[in-house]
C-alpha positions as CSV (number, residue, x, y, z in Angstrom):
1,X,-35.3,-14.1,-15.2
2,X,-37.8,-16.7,-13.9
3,X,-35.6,-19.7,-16.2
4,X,-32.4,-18.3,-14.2
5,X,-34.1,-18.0,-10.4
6,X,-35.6,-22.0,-11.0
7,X,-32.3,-23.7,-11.9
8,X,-30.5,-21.1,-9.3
9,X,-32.5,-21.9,-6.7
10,X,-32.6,-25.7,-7.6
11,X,-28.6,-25.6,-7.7
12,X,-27.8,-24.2,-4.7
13,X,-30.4,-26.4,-2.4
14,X,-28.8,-29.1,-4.0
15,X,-25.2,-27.7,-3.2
16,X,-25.4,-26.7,0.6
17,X,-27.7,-29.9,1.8
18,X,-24.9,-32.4,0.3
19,X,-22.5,-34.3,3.0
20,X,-19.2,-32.7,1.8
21,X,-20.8,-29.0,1.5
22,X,-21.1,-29.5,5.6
23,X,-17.9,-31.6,6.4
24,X,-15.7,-29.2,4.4
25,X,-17.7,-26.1,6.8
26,X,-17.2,-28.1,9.9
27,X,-13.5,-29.1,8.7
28,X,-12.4,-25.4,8.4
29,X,-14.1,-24.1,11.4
30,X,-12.1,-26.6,13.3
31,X,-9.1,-25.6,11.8
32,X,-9.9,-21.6,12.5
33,X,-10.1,-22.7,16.5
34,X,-6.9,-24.7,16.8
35,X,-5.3,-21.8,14.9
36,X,-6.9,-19.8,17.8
37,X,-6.0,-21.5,20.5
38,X,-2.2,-21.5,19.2
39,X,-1.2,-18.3,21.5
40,X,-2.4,-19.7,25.0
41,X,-1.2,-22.7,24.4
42,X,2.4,-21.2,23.3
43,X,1.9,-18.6,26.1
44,X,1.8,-21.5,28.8
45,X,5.0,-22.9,27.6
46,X,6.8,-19.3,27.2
47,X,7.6,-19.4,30.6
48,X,9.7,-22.9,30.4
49,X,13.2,-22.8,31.0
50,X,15.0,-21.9,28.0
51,X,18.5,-21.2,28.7
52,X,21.1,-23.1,27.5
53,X,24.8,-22.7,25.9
54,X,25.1,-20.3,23.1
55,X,27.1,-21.2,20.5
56,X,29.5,-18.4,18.7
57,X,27.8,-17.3,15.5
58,X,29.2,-14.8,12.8
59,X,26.4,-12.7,10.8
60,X,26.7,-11.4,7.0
61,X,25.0,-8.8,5.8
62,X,24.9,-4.8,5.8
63,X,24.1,-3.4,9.6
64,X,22.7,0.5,9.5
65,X,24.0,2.1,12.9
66,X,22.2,5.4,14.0
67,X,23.7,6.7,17.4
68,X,24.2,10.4,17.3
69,X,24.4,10.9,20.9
70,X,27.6,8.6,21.3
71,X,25.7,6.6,23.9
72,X,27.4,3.4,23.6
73,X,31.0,4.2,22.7
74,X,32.6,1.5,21.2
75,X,29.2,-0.2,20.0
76,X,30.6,0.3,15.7
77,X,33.2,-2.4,16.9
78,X,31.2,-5.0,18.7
79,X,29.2,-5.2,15.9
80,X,31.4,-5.4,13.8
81,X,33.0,-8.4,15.6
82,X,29.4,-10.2,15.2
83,X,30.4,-10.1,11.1
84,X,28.1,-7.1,10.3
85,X,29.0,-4.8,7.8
86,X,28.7,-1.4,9.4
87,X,26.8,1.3,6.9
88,X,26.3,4.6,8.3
89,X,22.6,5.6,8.5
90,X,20.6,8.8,8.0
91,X,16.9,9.8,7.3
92,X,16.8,8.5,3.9
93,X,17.8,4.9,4.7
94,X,15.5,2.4,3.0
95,X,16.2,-1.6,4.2
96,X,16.1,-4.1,2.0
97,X,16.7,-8.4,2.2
98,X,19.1,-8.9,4.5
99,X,19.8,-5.6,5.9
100,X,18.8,-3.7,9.6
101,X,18.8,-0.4,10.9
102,X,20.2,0.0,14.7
103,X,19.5,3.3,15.6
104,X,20.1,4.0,19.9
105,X,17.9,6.2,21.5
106,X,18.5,8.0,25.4
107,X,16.0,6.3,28.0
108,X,15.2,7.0,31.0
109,X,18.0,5.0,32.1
110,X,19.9,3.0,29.9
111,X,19.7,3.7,26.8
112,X,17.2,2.2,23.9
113,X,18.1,0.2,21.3
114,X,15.7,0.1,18.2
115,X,16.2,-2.7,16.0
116,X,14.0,-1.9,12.1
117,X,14.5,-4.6,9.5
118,X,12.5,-4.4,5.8
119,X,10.1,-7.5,6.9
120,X,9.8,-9.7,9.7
121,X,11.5,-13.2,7.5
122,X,14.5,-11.1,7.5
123,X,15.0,-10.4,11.3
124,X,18.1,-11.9,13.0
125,X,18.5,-13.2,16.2
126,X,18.5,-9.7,18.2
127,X,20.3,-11.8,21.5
128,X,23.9,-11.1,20.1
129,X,23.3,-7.6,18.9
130,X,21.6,-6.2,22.7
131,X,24.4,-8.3,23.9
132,X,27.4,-6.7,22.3
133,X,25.7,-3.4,22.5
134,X,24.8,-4.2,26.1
135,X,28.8,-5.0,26.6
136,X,30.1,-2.1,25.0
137,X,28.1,0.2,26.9
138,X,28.5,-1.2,30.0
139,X,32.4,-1.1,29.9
140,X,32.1,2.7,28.5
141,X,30.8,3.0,32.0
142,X,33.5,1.0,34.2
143,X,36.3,2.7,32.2
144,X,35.9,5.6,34.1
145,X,35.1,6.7,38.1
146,X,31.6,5.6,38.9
147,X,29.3,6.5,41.8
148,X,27.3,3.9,43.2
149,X,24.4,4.9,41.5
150,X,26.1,4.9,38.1
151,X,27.5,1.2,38.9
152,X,24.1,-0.1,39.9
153,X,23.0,1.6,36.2
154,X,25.6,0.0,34.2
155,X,24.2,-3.5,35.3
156,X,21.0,-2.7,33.4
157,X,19.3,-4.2,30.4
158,X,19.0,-1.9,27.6
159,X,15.6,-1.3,26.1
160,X,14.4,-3.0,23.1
161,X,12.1,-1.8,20.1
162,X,11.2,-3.8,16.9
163,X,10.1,-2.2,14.2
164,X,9.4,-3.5,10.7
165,X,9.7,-0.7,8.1
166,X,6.9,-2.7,5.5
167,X,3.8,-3.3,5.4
168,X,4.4,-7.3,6.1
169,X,4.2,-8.7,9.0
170,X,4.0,-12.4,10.6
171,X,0.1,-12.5,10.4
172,X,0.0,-10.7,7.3
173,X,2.4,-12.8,5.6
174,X,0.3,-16.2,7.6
175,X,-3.2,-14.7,6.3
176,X,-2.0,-14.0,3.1
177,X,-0.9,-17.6,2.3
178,X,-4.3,-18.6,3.8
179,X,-6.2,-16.8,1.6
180,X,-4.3,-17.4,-1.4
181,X,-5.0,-21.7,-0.5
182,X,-8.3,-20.9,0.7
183,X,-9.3,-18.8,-2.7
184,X,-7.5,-21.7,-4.9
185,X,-9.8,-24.4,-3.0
186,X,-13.4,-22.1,-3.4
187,X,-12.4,-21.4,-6.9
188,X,-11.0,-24.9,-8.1
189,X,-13.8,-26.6,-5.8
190,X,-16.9,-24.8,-6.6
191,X,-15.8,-24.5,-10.0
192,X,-15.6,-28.7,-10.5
193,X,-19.2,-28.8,-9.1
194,X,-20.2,-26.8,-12.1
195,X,-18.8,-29.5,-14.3
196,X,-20.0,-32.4,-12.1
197,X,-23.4,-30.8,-12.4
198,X,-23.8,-30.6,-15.7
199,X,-22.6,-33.5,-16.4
200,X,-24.8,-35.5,-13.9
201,X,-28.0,-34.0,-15.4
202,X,-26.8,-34.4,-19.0
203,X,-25.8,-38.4,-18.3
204,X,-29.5,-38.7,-16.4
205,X,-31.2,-37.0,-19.2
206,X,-32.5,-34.3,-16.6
207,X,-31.1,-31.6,-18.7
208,X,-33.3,-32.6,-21.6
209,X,-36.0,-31.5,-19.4
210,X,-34.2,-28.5,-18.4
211,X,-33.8,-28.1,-22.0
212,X,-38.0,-27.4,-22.7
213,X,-38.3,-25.5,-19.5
214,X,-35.3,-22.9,-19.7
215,X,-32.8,-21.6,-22.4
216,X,-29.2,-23.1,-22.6
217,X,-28.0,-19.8,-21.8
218,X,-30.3,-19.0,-18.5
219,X,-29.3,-23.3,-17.1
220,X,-25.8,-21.8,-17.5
221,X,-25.8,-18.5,-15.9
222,X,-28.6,-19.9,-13.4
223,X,-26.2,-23.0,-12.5
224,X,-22.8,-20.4,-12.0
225,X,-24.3,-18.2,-9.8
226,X,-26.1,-20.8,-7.8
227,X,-22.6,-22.6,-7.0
228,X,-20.7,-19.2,-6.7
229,X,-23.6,-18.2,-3.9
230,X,-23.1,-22.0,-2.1
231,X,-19.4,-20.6,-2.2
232,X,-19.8,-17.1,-1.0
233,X,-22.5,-18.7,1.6
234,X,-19.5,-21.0,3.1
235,X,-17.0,-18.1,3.4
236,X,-19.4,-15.9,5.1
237,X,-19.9,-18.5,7.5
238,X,-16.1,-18.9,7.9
239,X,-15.3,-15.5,7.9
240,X,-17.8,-15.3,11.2
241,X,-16.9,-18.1,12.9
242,X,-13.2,-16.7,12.9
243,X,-13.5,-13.3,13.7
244,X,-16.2,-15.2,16.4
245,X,-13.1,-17.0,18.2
246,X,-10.1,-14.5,17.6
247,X,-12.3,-12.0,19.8
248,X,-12.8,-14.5,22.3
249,X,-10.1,-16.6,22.3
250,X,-6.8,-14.6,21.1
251,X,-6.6,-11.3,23.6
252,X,-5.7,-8.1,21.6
253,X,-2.1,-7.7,22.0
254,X,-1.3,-11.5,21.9
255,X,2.6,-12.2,20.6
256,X,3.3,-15.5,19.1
257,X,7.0,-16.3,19.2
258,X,8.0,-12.4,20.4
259,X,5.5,-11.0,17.2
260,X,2.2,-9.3,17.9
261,X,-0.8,-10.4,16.2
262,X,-2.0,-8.5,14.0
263,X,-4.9,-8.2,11.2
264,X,-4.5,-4.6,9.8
265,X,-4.4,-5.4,6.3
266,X,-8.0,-6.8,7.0
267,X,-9.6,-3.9,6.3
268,X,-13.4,-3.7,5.7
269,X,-12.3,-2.3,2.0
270,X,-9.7,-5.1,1.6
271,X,-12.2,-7.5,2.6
272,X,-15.0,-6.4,0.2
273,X,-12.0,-6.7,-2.9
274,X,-11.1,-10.2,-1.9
275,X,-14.7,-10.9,-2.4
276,X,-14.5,-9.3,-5.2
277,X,-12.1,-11.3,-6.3
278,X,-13.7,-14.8,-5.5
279,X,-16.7,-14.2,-7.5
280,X,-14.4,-12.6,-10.1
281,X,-12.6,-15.6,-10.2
282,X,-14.8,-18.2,-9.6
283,X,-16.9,-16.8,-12.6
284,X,-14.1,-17.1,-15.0
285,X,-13.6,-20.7,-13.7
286,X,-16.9,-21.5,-14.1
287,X,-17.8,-20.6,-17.1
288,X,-15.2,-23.0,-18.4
289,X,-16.0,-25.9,-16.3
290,X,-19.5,-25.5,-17.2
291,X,-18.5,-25.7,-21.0
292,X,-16.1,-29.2,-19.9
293,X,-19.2,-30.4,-18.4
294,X,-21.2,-29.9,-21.1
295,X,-18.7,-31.3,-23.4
296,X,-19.1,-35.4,-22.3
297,X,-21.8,-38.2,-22.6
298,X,-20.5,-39.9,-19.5
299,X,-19.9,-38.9,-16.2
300,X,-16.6,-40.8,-16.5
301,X,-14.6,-38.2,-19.1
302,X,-15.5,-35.3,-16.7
303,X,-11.6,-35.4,-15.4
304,X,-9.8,-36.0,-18.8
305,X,-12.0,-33.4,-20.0
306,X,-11.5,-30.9,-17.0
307,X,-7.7,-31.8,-17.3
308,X,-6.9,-28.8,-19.9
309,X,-8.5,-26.0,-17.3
310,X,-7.6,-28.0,-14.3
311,X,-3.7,-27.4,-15.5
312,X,-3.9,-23.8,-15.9
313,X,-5.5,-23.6,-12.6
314,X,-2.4,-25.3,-10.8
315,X,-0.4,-23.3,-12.8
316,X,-1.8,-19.9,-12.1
317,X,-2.6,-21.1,-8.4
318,X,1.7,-21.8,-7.9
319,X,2.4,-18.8,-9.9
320,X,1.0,-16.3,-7.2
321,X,2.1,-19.1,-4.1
322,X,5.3,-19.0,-5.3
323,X,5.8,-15.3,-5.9
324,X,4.4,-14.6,-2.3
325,X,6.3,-17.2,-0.2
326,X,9.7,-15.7,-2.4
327,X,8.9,-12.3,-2.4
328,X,11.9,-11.5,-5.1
329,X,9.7,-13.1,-8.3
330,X,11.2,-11.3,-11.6
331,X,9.3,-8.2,-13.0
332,X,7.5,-10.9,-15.9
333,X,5.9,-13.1,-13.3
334,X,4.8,-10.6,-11.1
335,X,2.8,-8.9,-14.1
336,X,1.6,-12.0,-14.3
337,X,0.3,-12.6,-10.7
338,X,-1.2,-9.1,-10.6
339,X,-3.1,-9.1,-14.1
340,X,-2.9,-12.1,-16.0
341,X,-7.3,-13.1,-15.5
342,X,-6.7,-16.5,-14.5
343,X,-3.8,-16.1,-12.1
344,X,-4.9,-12.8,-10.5
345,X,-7.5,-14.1,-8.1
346,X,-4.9,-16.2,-6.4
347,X,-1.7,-13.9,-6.8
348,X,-3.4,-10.8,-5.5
349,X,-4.8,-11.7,-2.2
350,X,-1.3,-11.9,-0.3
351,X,-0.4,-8.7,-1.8
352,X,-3.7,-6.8,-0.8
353,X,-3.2,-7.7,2.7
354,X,0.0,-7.0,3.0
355,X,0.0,-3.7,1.1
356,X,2.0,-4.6,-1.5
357,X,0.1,-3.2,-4.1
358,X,-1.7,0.3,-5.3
359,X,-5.6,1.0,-5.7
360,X,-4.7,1.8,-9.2
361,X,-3.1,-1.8,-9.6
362,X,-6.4,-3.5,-7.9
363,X,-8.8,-1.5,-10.6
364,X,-6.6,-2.7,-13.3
365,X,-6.3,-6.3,-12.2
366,X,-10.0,-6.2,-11.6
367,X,-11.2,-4.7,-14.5
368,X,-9.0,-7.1,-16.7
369,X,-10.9,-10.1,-14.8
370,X,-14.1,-8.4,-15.8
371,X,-13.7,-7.9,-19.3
372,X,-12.2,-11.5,-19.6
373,X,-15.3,-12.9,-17.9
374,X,-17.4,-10.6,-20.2
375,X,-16.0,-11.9,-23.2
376,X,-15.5,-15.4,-22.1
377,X,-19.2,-15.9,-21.2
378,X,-20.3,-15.1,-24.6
379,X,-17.9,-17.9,-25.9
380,X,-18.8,-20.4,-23.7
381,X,-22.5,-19.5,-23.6
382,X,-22.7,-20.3,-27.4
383,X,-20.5,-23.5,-27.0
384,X,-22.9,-24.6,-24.1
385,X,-25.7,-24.5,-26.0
386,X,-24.3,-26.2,-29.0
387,X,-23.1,-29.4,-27.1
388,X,-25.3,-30.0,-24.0
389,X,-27.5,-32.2,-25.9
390,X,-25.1,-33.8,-27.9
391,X,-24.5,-37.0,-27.2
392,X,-21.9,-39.7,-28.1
393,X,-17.9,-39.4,-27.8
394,X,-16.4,-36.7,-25.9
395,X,-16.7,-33.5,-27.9
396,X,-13.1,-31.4,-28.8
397,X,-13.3,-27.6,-28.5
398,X,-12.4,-27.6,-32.4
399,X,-15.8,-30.2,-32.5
400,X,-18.1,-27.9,-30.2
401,X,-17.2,-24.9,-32.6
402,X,-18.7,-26.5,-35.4
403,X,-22.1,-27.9,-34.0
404,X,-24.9,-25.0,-34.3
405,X,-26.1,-24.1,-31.0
């Protein structure tokens, strides 16, 4: 244990006093305030004058209309006119791509309209629907004898609701795709200082003094979590320094383009599994990288040998990108952004926050990670040993299984 707390502790001073460690911080942070400062600067520019000539547009797609009440006779065939295709809804409607449910409600005076769709990248322009609705129900009105009061009602704006039936929503969906690139970078990042590491100290001949002072096994473990704590140490700080500014600089409530801003899905238990899942992930990286490092004389052959992992990384990294910005991946790719070890720490952040997934998916997906890491560690533990002081040409996975550790 005291092997493993010397190199830890050595490793990690070394990691958070380097220049990039701080400029990478400082980057982000910078970042996180812009982001923040997004919604005042949009909300002093709302107020602009927008208006302008609309052009006709037709819609496809299916259009659910609830009105039970017959409050705005003739509002079927305005819609209709707009290109809809008119569905008649009831309590077991479910929305998918492409599809809305209109469902008009009494009000105090005019009546409401309350617009659902199945996420918020699938919401129309709402402008020609209140507008045809607005038209219809105005002319029910004039078509018969009005009282002043009645006139003065039908030029009223009917009241709007948006509602998305999901769990997605516009922040969700932002946050989600943040995490997913922010988990790739911490990951891919932390787990090429491993290999840079171990490399360095093998080319300097540190390691052979590492070698007399600590087992192979305890400089590997000791060096993976030291760089998985720098890690963990720079989120944290992130993670502060944003929740820091949204309190004080986004008020609660805040819409960005006619959305609210939201952070639901970041939950305190939601939160705990995506750090879960970095240290999950990191560890399988690392363990890898650490045997790639290991693996070369020079510090030169660090990238061709790093090329191998650094391709299924990209590779796992677009798989659960790709499946979240889509949102229709087939059933096979999906299994493999959820549970596949190697993918899941970057397909399964978008889908935690946006409740996409079950508890009972997360435990599996996890527990898959562990046991990979588990297993893994003992493989790479034994290759580790066997090649970090073996020098000469760059040693072949086939080569490092031969050499006795």
């Amino acid at each position: 244990m005291n092997q493993i707390f010397t190199v830890f502790r050595f490793t990690y001073l070394d990691a958070v006093r380097k220049k990039a460690y701080r400029i990478s911080t400082i980057i982000i942070m910078l970042l996180i305030l812009i982001l923040c400062l997004i919604p005042k600067v949009v909300g002093m520019f709302s107020g602009s004058d927008t208006a302008g000539t609309e052009s006709e547009i037709t819609y496809s797609g299916s259009l659910y209309l609830s009105d039970k009440n017959n409050l705005i006779p003739g509002g079927e065939q305005a819609l209709a006119a707009l290109g809809y295709q008119i569905l008649e809804a009831n309590e077991n409607t479910e929305l998918s791509d492409n599809e809305l449910l209109v469902e008009v409600e009494k009000g105090e005076g005019a009546p409401i309209v309350h617009i659902m769709t199945s996420n918020f990248m699938s919401a129309p322009d709402d402008g020609p629907i209140v507008n045809a609705l607005t038209t219809a129900w105005r002319f029910s009105l004039v078509g018969s004898s009005l009282t002043p009061e009645e006139f003065a009602l039908s030029q009223s704006e009917l009241g709007v609701i948006h509602e998305i039936s999901g769990g997605m929503n516009l922040t969700g969906y932002s946050l989600g795709l943040v995490f997913t690139m922010l988990m790739f970078f911490a990951v891919y990042y932390y787990g090429l200082s491993v290999a840079n590491s171990v490399a360095m100290e093998k080319t300097s001949r540190v390691m052979e003094t590492l070698i007399i002072s600590a087992k192979p096994k305890h400089i590997l473990i000791g060096k993976c979590i030291a760089m998985g704590a720098a890690g963990l140490t720079q989120l944290i700080i992130i993670f502060l320094f944003g929740y820091a500014a949204y309190s004080s600089l986004v008020p609660h409530g805040s819409m960005l383009f006619g959305i609210e801003l939201s952070f639901d899905g970041l939950t305190f238990t939601n939160t705990v599994i995506l750090i879960l899942y970095f240290l999950l992930g990191y560890s399988l990286y690392a363990l890898v990288n650490a045997v790639c490092g290991a693996s070369v004389s020079r510090i030169e052959d660090v990238s061709s040998a790093l090329m191998p992992v650094s391709l299924i990384s990209l590779a796992s990294f677009y798989v659960g990108y790709f499946t979240a910005i889509l949102g229709n991946a087939t059933p096979a790719i999906e299994i493999i952004a959820k549970y596949v070890p190697f993918a899941s720490p970057f397909g399964m952040p978008f889908r935690i926050l946006n409740g996409s997934v079950t508890m009972s998916e997360i435990a599996t997906s996890l527990g898959l990670l562990l046991v990979s890491i588990i297993l893994l560690s003992v493989f790479c533990a034994r290759l580790y040993a066997a090649s970090v002081m073996f020098y000469g040409k760059r040693l072949k996975i086939r080569d490092m299984i031969r050499l006795k550790p």
